[in-house]
N, CA, C and O atoms as a GROMACS GRO file, in nm:
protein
  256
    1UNK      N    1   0.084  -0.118   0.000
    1UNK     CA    2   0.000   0.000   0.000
    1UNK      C    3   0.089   0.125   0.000
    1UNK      O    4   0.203   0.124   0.048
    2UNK      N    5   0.014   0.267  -0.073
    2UNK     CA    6   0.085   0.372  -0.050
    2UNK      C    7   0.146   0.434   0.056
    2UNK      O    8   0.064   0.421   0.148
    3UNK      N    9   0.246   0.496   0.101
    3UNK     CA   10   0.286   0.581   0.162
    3UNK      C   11   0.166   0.686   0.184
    3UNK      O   12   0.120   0.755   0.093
    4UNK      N   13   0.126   0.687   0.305
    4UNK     CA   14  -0.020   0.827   0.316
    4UNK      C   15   0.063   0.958   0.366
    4UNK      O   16   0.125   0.954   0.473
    5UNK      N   17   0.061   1.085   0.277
    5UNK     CA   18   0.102   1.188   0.274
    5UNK      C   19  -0.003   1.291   0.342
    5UNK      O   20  -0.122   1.257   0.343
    6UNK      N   21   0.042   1.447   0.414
    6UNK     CA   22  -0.085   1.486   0.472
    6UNK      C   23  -0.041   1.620   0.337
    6UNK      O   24   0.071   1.672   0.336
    7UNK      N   25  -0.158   1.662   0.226
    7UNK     CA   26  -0.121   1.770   0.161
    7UNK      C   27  -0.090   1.864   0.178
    7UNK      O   28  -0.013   1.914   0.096
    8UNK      N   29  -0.137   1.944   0.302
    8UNK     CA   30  -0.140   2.065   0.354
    8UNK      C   31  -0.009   2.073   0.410
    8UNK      O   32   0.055   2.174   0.380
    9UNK      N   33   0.058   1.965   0.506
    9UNK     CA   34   0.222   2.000   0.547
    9UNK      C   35   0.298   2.001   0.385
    9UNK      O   36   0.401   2.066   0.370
   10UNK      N   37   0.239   1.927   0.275
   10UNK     CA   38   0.342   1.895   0.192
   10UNK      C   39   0.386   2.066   0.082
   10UNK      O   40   0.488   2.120   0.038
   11UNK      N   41   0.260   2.088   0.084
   11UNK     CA   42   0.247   2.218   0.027
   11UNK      C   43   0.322   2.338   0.129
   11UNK      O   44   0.390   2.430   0.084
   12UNK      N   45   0.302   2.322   0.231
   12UNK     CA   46   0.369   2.435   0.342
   12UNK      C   47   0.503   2.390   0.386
   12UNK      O   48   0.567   2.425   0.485
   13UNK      N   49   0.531   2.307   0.293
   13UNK     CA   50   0.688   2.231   0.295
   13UNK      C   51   0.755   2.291   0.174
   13UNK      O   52   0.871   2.326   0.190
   14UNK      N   53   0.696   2.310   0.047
   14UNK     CA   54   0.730   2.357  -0.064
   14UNK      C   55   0.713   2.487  -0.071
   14UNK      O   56   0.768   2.537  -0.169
   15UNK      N   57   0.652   2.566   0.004
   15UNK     CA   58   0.648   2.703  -0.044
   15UNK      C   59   0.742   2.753   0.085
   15UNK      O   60   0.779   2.870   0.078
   16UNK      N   61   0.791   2.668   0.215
   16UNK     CA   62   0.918   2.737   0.302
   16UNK      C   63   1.031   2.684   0.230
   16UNK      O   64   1.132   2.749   0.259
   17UNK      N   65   1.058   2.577   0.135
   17UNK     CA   66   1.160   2.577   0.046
   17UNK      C   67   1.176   2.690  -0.044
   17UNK      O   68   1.284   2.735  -0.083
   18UNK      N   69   1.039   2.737  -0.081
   18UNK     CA   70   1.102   2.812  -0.203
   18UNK      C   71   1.122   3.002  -0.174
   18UNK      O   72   1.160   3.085  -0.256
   19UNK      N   73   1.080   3.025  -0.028
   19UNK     CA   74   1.118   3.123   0.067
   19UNK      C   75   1.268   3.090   0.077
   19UNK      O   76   1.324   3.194   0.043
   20UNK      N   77   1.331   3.025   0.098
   20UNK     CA   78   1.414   2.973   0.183
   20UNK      C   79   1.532   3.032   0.044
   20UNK      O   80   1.601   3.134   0.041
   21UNK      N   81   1.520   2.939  -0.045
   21UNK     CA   82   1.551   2.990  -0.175
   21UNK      C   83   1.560   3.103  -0.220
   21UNK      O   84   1.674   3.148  -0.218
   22UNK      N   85   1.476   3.173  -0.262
   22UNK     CA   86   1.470   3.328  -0.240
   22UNK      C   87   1.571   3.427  -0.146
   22UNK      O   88   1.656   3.514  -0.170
   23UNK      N   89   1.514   3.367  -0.027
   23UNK     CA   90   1.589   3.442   0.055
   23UNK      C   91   1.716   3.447   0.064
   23UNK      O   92   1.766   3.549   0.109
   24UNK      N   93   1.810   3.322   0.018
   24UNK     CA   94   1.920   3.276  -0.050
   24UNK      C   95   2.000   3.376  -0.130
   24UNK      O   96   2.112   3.423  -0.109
   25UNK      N   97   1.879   3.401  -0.265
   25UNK     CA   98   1.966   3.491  -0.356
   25UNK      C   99   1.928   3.623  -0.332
   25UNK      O  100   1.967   3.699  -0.421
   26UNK      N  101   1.862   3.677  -0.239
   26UNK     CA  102   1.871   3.804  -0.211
   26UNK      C  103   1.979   3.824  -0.114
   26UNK      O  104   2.030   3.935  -0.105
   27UNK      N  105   2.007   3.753  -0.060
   27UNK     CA  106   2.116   3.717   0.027
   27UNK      C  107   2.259   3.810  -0.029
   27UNK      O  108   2.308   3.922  -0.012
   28UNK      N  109   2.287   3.672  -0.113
   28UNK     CA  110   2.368   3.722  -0.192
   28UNK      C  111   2.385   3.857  -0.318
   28UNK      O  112   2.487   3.901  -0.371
   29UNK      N  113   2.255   3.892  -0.332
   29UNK     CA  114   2.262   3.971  -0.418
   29UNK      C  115   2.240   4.167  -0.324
   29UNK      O  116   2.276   4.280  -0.357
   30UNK      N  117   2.169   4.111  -0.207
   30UNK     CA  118   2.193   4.235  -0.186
   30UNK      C  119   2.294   4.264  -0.022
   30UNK      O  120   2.310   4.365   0.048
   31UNK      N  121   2.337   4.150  -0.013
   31UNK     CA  122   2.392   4.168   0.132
   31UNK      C  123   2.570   4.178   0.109
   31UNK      O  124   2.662   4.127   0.172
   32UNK      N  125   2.567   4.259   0.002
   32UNK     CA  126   2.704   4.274  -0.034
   32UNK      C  127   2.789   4.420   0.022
   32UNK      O  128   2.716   4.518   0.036
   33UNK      N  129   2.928   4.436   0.052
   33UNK     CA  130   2.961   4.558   0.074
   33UNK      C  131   2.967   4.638  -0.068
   33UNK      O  132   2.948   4.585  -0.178
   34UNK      N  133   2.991   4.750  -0.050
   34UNK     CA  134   3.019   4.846  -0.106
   34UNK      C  135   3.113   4.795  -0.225
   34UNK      O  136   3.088   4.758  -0.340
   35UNK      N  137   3.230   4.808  -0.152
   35UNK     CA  138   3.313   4.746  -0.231
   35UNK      C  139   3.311   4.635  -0.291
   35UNK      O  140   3.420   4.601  -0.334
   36UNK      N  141   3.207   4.550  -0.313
   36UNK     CA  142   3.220   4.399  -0.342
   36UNK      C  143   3.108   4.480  -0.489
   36UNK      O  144   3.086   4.408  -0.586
   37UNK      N  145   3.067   4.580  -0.488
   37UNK     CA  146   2.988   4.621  -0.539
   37UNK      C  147   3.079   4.704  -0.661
   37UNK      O  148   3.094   4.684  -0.782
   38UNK      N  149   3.124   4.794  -0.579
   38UNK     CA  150   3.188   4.889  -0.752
   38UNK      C  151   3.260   4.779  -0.822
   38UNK      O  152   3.253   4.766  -0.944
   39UNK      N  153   3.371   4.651  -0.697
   39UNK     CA  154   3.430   4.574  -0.766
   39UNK      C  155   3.327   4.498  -0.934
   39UNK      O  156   3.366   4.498  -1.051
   40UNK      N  157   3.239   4.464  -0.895
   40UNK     CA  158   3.150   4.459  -0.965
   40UNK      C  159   3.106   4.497  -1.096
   40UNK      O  160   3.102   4.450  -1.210
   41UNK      N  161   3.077   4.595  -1.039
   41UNK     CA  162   3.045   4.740  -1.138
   41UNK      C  163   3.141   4.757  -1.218
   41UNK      O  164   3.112   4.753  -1.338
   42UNK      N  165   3.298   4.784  -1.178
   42UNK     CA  166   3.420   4.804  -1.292
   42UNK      C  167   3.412   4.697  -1.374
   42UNK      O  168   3.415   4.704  -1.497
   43UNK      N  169   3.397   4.569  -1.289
   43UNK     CA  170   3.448   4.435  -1.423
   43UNK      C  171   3.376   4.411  -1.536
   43UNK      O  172   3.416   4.354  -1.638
   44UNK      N  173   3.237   4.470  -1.507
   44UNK     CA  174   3.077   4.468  -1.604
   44UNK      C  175   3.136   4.588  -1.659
   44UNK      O  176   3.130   4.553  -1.777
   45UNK      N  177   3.202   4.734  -1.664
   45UNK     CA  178   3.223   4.818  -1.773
   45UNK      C  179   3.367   4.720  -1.831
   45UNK      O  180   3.386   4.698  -1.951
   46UNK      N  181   3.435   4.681  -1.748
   46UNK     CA  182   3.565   4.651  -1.836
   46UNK      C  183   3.514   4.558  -1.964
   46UNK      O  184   3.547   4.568  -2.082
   47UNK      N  185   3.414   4.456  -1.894
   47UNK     CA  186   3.361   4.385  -2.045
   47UNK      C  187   3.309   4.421  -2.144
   47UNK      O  188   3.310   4.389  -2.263
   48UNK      N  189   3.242   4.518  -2.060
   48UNK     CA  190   3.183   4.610  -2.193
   48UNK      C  191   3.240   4.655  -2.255
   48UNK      O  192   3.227   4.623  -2.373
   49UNK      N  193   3.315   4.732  -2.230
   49UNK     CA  194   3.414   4.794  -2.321
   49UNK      C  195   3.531   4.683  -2.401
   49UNK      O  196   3.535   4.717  -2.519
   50UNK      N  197   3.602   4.594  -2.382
   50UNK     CA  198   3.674   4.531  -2.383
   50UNK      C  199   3.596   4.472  -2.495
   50UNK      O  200   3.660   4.488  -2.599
   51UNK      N  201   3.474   4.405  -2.516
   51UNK     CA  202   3.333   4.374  -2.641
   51UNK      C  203   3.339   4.468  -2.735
   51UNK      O  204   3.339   4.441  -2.855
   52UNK      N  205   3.346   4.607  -2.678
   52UNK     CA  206   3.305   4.701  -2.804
   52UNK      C  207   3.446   4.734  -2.870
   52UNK      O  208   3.465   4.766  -2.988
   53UNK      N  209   3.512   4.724  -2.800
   53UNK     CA  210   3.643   4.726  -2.912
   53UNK      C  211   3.712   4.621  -2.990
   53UNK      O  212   3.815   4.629  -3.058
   54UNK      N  213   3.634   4.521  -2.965
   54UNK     CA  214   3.661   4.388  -3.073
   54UNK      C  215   3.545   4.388  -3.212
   54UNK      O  216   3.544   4.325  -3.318
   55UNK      N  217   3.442   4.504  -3.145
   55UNK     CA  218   3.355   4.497  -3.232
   55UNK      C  219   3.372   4.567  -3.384
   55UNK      O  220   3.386   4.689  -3.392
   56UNK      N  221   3.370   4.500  -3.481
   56UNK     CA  222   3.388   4.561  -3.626
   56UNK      C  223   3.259   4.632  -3.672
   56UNK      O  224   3.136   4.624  -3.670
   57UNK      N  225   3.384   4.723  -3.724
   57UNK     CA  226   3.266   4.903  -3.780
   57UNK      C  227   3.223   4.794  -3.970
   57UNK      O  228   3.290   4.736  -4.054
   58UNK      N  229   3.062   4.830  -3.944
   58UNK     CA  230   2.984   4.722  -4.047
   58UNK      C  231   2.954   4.876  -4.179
   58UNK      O  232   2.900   4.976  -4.132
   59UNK      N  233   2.984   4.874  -4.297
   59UNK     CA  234   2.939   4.988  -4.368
   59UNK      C  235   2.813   4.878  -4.477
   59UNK      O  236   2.834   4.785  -4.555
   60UNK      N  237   2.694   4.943  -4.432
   60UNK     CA  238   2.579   4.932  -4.478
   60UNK      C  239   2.592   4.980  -4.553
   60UNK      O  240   2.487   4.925  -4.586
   61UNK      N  241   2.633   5.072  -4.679
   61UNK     CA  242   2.666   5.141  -4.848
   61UNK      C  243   2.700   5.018  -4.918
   61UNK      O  244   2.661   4.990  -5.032
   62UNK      N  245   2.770   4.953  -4.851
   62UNK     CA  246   2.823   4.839  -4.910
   62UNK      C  247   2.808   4.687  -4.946
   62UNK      O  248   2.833   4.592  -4.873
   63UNK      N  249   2.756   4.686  -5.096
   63UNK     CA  250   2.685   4.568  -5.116
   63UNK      C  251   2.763   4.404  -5.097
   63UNK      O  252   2.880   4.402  -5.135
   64UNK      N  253   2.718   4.293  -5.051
   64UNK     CA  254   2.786   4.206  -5.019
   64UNK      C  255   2.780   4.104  -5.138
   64UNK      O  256   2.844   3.999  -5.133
   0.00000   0.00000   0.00000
């Protein structure tokens, strides 16, 4: 015979997992210093930039 499950803990089991989760990546996403932050911030412009200067100038006049 089945395993008898009660729904109501199983459901209030899955939605403190997925709190739990959440709370996880806000964690990490906002419980950062300052500095862990511009660090951040510079490496996202360095790529950017570092992208746009590999990027080739396209002349649309010009039939292929």
């Amino acid at each position: 015979m089945a395993e008898l499950i009660n729904l109501n803990k199983a459901r209030k089991a899955r939605a403190k997992a997925e709190t739990a989760a959440t709370a996880a990546a806000n964690r990490a996403r906002f419980g950062r210093t300052k500095a862990e932050k511009l660090a951040d911030k510079a490496e996202a412009e360095r790529k950017a930039r570092t992208l746009d200067q590999a990027r080739r100038e396209r002349d649309d006049a010009d039939p292929v």
